[in-house]
N, C-alpha and C positions, 0 to 999 in steps of 0.2 A: 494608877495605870502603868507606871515603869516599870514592875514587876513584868505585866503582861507584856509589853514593849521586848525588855530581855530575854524572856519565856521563845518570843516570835522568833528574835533574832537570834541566838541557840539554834531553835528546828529549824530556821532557814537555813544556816549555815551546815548543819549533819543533813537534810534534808539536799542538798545538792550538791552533796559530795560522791551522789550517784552517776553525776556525769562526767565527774574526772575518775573515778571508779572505770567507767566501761571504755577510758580511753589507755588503761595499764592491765587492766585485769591477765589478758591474755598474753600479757610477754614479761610478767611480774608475780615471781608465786607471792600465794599470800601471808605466808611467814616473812616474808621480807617484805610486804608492801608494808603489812603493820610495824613491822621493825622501823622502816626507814620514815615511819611516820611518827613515831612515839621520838626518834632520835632527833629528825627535823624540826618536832614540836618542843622537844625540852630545851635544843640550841636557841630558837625563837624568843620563849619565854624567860631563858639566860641573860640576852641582849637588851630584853625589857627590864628585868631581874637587875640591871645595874645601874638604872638612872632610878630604882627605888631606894628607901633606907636599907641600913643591913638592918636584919634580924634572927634572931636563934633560932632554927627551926627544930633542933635534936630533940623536945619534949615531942614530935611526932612524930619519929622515924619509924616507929614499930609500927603507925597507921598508914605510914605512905606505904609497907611493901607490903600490908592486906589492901591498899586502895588497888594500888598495880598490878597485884592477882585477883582480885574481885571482877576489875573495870577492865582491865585488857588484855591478861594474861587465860586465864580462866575460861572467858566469856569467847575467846575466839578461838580455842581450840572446841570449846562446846559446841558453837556455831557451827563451826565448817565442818564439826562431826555427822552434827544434827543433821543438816540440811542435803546431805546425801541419801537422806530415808524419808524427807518427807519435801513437798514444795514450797516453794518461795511464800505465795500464801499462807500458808500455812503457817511456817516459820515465823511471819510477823506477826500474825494475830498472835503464838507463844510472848514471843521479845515481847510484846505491849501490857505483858500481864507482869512489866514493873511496878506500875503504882500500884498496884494489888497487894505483892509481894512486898512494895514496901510498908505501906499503910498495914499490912498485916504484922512484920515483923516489928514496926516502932509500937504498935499497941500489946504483942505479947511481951517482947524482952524490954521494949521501953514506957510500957504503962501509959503513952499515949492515948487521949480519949479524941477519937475520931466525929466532929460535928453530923450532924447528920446530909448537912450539906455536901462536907467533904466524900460520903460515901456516897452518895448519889451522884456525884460529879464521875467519881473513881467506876461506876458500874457502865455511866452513862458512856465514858471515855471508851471504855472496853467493847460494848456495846458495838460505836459508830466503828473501830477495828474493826469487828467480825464484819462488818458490813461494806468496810473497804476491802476487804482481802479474803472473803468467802467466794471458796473455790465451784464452780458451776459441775464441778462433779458430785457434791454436796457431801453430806456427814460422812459418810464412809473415809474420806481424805483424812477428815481430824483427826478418825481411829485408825488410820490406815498402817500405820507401826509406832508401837510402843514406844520400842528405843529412843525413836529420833525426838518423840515427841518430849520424851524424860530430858534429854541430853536440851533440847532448848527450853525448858521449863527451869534446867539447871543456870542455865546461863541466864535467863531473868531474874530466878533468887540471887544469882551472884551482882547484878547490875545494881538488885536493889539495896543489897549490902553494901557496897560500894560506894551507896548514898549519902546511907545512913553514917557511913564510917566517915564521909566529908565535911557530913552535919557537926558533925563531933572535934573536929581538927581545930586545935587551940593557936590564938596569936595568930600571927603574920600576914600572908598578904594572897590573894589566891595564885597571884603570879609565881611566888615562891614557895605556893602547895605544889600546886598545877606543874609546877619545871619539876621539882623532887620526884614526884610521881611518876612524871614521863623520862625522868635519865632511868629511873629503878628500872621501870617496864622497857628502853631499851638494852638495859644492862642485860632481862631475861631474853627479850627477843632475837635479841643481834645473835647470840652462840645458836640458838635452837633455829635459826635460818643459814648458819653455815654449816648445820649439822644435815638439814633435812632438805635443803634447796642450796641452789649454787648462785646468787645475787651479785657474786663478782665476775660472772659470766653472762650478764643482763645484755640481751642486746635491744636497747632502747633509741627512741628518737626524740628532739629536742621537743619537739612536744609533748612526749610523755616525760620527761624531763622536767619539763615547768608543773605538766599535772602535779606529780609524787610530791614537789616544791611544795604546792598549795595546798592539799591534801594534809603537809607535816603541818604548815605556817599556819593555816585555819581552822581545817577540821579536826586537830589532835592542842595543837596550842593554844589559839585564838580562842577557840571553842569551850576545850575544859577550864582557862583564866575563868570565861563568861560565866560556864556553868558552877563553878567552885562559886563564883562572885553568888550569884542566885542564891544556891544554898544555904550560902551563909547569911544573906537576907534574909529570906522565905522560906525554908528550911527543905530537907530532902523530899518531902509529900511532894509538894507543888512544883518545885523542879523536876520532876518522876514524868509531870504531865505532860513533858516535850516527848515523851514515847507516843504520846497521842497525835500530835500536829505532823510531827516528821514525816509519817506517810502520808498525811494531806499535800506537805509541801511538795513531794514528789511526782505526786500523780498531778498536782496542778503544776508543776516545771514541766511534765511530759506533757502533756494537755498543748501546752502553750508553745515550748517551745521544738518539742518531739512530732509534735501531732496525733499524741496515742490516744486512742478514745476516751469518753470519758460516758461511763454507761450512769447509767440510773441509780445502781447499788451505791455508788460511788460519791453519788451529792446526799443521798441520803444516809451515809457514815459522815460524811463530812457537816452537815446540818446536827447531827447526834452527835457530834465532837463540838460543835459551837458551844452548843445547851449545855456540854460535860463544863466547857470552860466557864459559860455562865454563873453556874452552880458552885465551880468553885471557891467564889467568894459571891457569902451572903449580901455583902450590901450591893454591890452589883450586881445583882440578880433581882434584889427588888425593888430598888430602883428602875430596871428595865420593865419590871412589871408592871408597875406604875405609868 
């Protein structure tokens, strides 16, 4: 059950970083919020980084700066392409067709055989998405433009690469993956927000101040340590599953502490997200049967 445990704590933490989000959005382009998040995160994990052993990490350098454009670089200029063409909704039912994308590519290029559990979980997960985030204007939405919908379809193969590529990362510690990864990815971000945005002309307050803080310290840091940590346990598939819970976490953070509705679709994606996690792992599953 730690697995699961970790899994939670993961989408708990990407899962409410929606509300320090809505408290910088609007006075912080997003080239520089990701910048200053990947930079705040890689100092974090530096500070940890030194009460661990040292270790070599040069046997992976050529997989950290495909992680950094997979996982951050890639994925958020897709994003914020995408999502100009199509809605919010939308957009996340694409991002969730991670474990798809992954599960697809470790069985073509890595001859992984997929349990039959593991794909009924993966269908099941996808499933309870459309059901959280199905737009009440209905199908026309999904087809509503190509473009957008390519451009986040893209940023999910990149996600799942990004997985698959952490699956893979030899030796050391995920603390000393996780930091490499995040200086690479502010190494690209920092220039392409002084080139495109002006972030040294930020006029902020101390409370979006601590947001951006916590934002770097958790949801870029704390978070990819955790998630690297996962991977290398449980491998990229079952890591992939936090694309499934994160929008449960949110809608039940809004719910709760927002006050945003919570309609009918919405526990019935969230019950078909349970069943996906049931499923996947077989002994927990029938044992629950039982």
């Amino acid at each position: 059950m730690k697995k699961y445990s970790l899994l939670l704590i993961i989408s708990f933490i990407w899962g409410s970083q929606f509300f320090f989000m809505e408290l910088v959005t609007n006075d912080v382009g997003s080239i520089s919020l990701s910048a200053l998040k990947a930079l705040i995160g890689a100092i974090c994990l530096s500070v940890i980084g030194l009460f661990q052993p040292k270790e070599n990490y040069t046997a992976n350098t050529k997989k950290y700066f495909l992680i950094a454009l997979f996982e951050v670089v890639l994925p958020f200029i897709l994003i914020a392409e995408g999502q100009k063409y199509v809605s919010s909704s939308i957009a996340s039912m694409l991002i969730a067709m991670v474990p798809v994308f992954t599960l697809l590519f470790l069985t073509v290029f890595f001859r992984k055989k997929a349990s039959k559990f593991e794909l009924v979980s993966i269908i099941l997960g996808f499933l309870g998405i459309v059901f959280l985030s199905w737009s009440t204007h209905g199908i026309h939405d999904v087809l509503g433009n190509i473009f957008g919908n390519a451009l986040l379809i893209l940023a999910a193969m990149s996600f799942a690469l990004s997985l698959i590529l952490m699956e893979k990362l030899e030796g050391g510690s995920p603390v000393g993956h996780m930091r490499n990864v995040l200086w690479i990815a502010s190494i690209v971000l920092i220039p392409l927000a002084l080139l495109f945005e002006k972030p040294l002309q930020m006029d902020i307050n101390h409370t979006q101040i601590l947001s951006i803080i916590i934002l770097g310290m958790f949801h870029a840091g704390i978070v990819y340590m955790l998630y690297n940590l996962l991977i290398q346990r449980e491998g990229a598939l079952f890591a992939s599953f936090s694309n499934y819970i994160v929008p449960v976490i949110g809608i039940i953070l809004g719910y709760v502490i927002l006050k945003e509705p919570l309609f009918s679709q919405h526990k019935i994606g969230m019950l078909i997200i349970l069943f996906a996690l049931l499923f996947s792992n077989e002994d927990i599953f029938r044992k629950w049967v039982r």
